[in-house]
C-alpha positions in Angstrom: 37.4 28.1 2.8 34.7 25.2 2.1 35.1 24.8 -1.8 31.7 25.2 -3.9 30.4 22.8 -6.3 29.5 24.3 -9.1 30.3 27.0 -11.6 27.3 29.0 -13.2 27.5 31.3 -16.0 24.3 33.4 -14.9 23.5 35.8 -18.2 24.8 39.0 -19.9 23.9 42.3 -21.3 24.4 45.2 -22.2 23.0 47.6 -20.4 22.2 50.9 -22.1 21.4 53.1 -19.8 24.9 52.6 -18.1 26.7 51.5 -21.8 28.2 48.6 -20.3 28.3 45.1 -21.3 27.4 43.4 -17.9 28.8 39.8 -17.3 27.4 38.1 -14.1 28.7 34.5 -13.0 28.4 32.7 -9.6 29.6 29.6 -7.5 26.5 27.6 -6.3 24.4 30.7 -5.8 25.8 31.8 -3.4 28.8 33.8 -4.3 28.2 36.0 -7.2 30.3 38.1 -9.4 29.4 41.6 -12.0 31.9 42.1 -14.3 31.3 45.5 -16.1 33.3 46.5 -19.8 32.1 50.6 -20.0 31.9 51.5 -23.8 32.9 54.7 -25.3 30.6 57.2 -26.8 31.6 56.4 -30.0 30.3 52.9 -30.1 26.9 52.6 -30.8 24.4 50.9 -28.9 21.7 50.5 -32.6 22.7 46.5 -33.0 22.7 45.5 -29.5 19.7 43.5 -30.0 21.0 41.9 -33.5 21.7 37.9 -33.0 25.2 38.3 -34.0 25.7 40.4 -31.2 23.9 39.0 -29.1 25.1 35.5 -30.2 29.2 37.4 -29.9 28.0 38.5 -25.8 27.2 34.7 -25.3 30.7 33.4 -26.5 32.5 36.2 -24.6 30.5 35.8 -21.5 31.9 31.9 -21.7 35.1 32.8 -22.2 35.6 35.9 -19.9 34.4 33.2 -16.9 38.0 32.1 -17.1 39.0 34.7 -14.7 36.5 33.5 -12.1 35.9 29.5 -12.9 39.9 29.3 -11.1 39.5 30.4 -8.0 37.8 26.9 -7.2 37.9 24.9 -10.3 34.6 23.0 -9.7 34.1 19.9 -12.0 30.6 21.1 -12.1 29.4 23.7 -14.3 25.9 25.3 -15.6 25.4 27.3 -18.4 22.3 29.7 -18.1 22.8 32.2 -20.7 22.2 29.7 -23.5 22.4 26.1 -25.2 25.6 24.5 -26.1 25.8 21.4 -28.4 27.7 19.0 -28.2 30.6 20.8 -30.7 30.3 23.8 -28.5 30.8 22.2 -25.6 33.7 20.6 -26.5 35.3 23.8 -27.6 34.9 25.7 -24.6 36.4 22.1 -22.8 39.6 22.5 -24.8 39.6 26.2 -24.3 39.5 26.0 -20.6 41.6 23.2 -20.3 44.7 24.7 -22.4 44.1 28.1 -21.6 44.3 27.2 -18.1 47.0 24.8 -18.5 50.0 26.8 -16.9 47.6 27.9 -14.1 47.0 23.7 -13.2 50.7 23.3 -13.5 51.7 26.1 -11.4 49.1 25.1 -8.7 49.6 21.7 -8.9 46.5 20.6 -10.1 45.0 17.6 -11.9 42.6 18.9 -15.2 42.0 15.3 -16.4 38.3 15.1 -16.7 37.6 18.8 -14.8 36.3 20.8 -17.5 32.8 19.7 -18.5 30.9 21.8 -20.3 27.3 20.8 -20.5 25.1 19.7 -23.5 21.7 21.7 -23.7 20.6 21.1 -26.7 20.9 18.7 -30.1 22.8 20.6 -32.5 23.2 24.1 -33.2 22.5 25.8 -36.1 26.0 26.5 -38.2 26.0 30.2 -40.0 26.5 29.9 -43.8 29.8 30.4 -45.0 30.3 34.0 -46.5 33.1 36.0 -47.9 33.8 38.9 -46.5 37.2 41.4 -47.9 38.5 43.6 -45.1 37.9 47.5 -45.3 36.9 48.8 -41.8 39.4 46.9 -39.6 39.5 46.7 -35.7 43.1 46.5 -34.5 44.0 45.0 -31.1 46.7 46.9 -29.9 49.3 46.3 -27.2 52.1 48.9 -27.4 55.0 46.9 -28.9 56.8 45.8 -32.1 54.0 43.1 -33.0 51.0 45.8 -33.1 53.5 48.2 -34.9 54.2 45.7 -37.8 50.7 44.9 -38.7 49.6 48.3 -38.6 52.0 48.9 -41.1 51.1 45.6 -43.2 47.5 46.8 -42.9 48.4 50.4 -44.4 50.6 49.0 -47.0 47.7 47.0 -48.3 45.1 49.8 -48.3 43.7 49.2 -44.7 43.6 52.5 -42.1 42.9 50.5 -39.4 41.2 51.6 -35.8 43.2 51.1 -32.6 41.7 48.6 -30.0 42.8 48.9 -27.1 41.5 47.5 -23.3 41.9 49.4 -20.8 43.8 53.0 -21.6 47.5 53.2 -20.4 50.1 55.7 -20.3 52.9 53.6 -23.1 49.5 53.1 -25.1 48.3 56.3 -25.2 51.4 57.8 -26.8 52.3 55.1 -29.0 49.0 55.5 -30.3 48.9 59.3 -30.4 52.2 58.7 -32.8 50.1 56.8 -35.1 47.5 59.5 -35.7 44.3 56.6 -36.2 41.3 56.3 -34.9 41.0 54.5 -31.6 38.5 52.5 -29.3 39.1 51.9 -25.6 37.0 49.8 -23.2 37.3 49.6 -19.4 37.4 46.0 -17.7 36.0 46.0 -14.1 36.6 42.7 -12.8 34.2 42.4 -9.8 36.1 43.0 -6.4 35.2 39.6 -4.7 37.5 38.0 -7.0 40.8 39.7 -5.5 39.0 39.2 -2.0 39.1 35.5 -2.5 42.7 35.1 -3.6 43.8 37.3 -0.9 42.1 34.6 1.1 43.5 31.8 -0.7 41.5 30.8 -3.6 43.3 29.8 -6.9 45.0 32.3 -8.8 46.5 32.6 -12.2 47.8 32.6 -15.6 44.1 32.5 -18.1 43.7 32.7 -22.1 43.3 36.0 -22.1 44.1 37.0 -26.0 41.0 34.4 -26.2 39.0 36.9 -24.3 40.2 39.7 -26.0 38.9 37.8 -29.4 35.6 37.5 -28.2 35.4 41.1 -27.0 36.7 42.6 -30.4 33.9 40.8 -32.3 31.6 42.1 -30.4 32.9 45.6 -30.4 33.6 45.6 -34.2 29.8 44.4 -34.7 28.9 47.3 -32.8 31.3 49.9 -34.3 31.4 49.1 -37.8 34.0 47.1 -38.6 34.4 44.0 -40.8 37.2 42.5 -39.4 39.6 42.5 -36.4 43.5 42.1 -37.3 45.4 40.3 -34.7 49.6 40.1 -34.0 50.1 36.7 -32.9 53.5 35.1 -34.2 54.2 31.7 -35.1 57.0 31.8 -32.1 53.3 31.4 -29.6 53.3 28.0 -30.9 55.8 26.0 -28.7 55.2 25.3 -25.6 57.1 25.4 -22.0 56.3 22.1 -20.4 54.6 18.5 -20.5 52.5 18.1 -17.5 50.1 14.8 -17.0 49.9 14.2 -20.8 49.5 17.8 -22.2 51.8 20.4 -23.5 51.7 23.4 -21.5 52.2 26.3 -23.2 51.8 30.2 -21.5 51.0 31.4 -25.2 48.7 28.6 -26.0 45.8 31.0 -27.1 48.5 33.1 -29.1 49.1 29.7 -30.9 47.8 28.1 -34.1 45.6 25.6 -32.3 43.5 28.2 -30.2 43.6 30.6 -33.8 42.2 27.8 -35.3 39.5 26.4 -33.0 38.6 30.1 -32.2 38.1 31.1 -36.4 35.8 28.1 -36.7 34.1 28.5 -33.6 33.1 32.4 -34.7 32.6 31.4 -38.0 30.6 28.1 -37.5 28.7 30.0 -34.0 28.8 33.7 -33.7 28.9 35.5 -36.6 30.1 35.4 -40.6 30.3 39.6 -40.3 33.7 39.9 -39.0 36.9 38.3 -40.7 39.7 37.2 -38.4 43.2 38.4 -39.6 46.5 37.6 -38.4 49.2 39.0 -40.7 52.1 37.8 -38.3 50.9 33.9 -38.0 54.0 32.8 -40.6 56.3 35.0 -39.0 59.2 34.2 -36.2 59.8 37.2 -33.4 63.0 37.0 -35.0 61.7 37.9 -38.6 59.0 40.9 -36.8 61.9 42.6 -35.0 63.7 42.6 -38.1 60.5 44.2 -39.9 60.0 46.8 -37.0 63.5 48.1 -37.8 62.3 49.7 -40.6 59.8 52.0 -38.5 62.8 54.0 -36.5 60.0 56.7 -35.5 58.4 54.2 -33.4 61.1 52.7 -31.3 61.2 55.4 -28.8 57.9 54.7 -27.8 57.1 50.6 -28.0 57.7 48.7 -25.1 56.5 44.8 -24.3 57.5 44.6 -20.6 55.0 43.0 -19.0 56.3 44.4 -15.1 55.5 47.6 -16.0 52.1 47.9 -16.2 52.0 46.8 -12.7 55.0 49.0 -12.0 53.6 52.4 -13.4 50.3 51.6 -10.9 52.5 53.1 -7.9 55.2 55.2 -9.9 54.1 57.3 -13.0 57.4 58.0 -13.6 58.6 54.6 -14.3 60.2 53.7 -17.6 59.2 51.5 -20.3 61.1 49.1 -19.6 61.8 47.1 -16.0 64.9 45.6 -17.1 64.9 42.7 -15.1 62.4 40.5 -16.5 61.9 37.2 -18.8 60.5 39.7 -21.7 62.8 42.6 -21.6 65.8 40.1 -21.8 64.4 38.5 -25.0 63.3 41.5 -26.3 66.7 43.2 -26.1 68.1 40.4 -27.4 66.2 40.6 -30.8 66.8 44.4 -30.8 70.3 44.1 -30.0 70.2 41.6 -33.5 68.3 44.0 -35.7 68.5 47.4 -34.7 71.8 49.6 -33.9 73.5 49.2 -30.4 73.0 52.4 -29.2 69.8 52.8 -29.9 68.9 49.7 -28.1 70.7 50.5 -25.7 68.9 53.8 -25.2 65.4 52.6 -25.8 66.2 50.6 -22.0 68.5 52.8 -20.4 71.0 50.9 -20.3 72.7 47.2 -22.0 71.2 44.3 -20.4 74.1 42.5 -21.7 75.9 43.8 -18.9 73.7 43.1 -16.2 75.4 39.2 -14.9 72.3 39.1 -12.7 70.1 38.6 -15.4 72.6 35.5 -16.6 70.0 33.0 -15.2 67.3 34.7 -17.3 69.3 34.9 -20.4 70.0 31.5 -20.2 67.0 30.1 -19.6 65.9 31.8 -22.2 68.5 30.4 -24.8 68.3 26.8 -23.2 70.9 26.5 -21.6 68.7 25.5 -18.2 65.3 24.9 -17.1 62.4 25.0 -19.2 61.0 28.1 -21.3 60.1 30.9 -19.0 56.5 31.3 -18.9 56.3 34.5 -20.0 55.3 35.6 -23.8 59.2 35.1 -25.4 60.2 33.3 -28.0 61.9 29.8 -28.8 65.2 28.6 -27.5 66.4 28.6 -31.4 65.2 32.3 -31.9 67.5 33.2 -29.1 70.2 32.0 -30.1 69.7 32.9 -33.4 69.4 36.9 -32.1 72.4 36.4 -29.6 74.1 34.9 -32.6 73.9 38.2 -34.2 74.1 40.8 -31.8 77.6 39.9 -30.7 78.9 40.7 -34.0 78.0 44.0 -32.4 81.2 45.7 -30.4 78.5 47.4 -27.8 77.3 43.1 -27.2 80.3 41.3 -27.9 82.2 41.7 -25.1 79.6 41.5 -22.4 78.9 39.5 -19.9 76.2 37.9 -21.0 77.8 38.0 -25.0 80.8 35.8 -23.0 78.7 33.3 -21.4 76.7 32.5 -24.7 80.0 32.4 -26.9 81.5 29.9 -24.4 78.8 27.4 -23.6 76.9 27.8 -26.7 78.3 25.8 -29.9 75.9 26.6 -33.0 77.0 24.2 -35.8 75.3 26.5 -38.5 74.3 29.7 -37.3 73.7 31.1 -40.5 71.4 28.3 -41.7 69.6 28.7 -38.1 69.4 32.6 -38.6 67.7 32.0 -42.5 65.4 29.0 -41.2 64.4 31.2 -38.6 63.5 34.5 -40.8 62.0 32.4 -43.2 58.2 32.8 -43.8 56.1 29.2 -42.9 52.8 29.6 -44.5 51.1 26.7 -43.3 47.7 26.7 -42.4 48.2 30.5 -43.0 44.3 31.2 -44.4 44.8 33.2 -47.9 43.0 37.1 -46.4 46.4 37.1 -43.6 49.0 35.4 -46.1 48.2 38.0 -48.6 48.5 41.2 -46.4 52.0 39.8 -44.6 53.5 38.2 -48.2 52.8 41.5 -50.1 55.5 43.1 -47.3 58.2 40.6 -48.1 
């Protein structure tokens, strides 16, 4: 397959006739690509036209060309559905490069100097800094223990948030049923000729895509309403998995502090000063967020953060929440076997991971005992250890398997101070709107 040259971000819409946004891209002209996001009848089409808006398509047209830029990562790109400056650019260099930065490492690929995007015009014109106090808030919402604890925060502090969710899904739908609030869904259609390529050997994958999901929110809460989207990214998303030609590759790195930081300025500074970004769980551990889901017992039933089966429920609708035999459902059982009561953990999989020794590799991985962090959306070594710590005071964990392999290759000098360190709140570079919604809870 002869490899093109250049990348081209073509233009955007939304139509509204069909009430889709329309993202088109292309490689040289010659192959092109439609992605299509339906929106719900409920989401009006009045402020399509408005610059924020149209100014929030722009930044998510950039960053949902992710998905396509990697299947031949050309050094060349061309922006034709607007002007960067020189500041833009350079943010959409950084969040290409990061974002992407387990998909060079897993493919073997050198990023140094790939990413370049061009300079169109002088400088833009900043938006004025504005206030704004959250009342109608959009909440991105992914059917575990994170969205579960800010909704909560949220309510606690006067909010009745809306669920966002993309794309509908069976776990999702009930979860959010429970909850009895409002909710959004939108459809992504990524265009077909992408998964023809990578069946033909094009690039494939790990992208940003909580920084996709950003962009889409603002654009969704500027069309339905809302003043502010809440997010549930913990402070765990900060450390990374590997070091790979000078950078820290990290699978969460547009969960992380970094990306939350560059992203806030960039909508702030660039798209719009109508919508406040919120992130009650930033100064929070997974740790510390299991422990605060184990106050909502009516909910754990019905959470699950298994990333296999959402693939797995494709081919069998009967499949259960959880796969039991991946990266994510070992640390999550690991931080529910810590906070919650045995049996009910055990329940909520089916059965005690614990006792599973073909899961050891996994487990100890996972605590650090070999390789490097899994790339998958877990914790850090410390957390684990810290939950294993505590679940095999448990008589369903201690004498397990996996509980005898921790306890006799694992020497923790201070658990407790590890466990308190852990749970503690760190409110740096928390901004005040998020530190006051999560620190009113603790």
């Amino acid at each position: 397959m002869d490899k093109p040259s250049r990348f081209i971000f073509d233009s955007f819409e939304i139509d509204k006739t069909a009430r889709a946004i329309v993202l088109r891209y292309s490689f040289d002209d010659e192959l092109s690509f439609t992605e299509t996001l339906p929106l719900p009848a409920d989401v009006s089409l009045d402020l399509v036209d408005s610059p924020d808006v149209q100014r929030a398509l722009f930044a998510m047209h950039l960053a949902g060309g992710v998905s396509y830029y990697k299947a031949f990562c050309p050094n060349n790109i061309m922006v034709r559905s607007g002007d960067l400056d020189a500041q833009q650019a350079e943010f959409w260099n950084t969040f290409y490069t990061h974002g992407l930065g387990e998909f060079f490492y897993q493919n073997k690929l050198d990023f140094r100097g790939l990413i370049n995007f061009p300079v169109t015009k002088n400088t833009a014109e900043m938006l004025p800094k504005t206030t704004v106090k959250p009342t109608k808030t959009l909440l991105p919402f992914g059917g575990g223990k994170d969205s579960i604890v800010t909704m909560q925060l949220l309510q606690r502090h006067g909010i009745r948030p809306t669920i966002f969710r993309l794309r509908a899904h069976k776990y999702i739908d009930e979860l959010a049923d429970l909850t009895d609030l409002p909710r959004i869904t939108v459809e992504r259609q990524l265009d077909p000729l992408l998964f023809t390529l990578n069946n033909q050997g094009a690039y494939n994958g790990h992208v940003p895509i909580t920084g996709y999901i950003t962009f889409l929110s603002i654009v969704v809460a500027l069309l339905s309403g809302h003043n502010s989207i809440a997010f549930s990214n913990e402070r765990s998303a900060d450390y990374g998995n590997v070091d790979y030609l000078g950078m820290t590759v990290n699978h969460q790195w547009s969960k992380g502090i970094e990306a939350e930081k560059l992203v806030t300025d960039y909508i702030q500074n660039f798209v719009t000063n109508n919508v406040l970004y919120l992130n009650p769980l930033r100064p929070l551990s997974e740790l510390k967020i299991a422990q605060m889901f184990a106050s909502y017992p009516a909910y754990f039933a019905h959470t699950t953060s298994c990333n296999q089966n959402w693939l797995m429920l494709d081919k069998n609708p009967h499949q259960g929440a959880w796969c039991g035999h991946c990266y994510k459902c070992c640390f999550i059982f690991a931080l529910y076997a810590a906070m919650l009561p045995g049996a009910t953990v055990v329940k909520m999989y089916g059965k005690n991971l614990f006792e599973d020794e073909t899961l050891l590799h996994m487990f100890r991985q996972l605590w650090g005992a070999e390789g490097i962090k899994p790339f998958d959306c877990v914790g850090t070594p410390d957390e684990m250890r810290a939950a294993m710590y505590l679940a095999l005071k448990k008589p369903e964990f201690a004498e397990t398997p996996i509980g005898h392999n921790f306890k006799n290759h694992v020497v923790l000098k201070n658990p407790d101070e590890l466990v308190a360190e852990i749970l503690k709140p760190d409110f740096t570079d928390v901004p005040a709107a998020s530190r006051i919604i999560v620190e009113d809870a603790l």
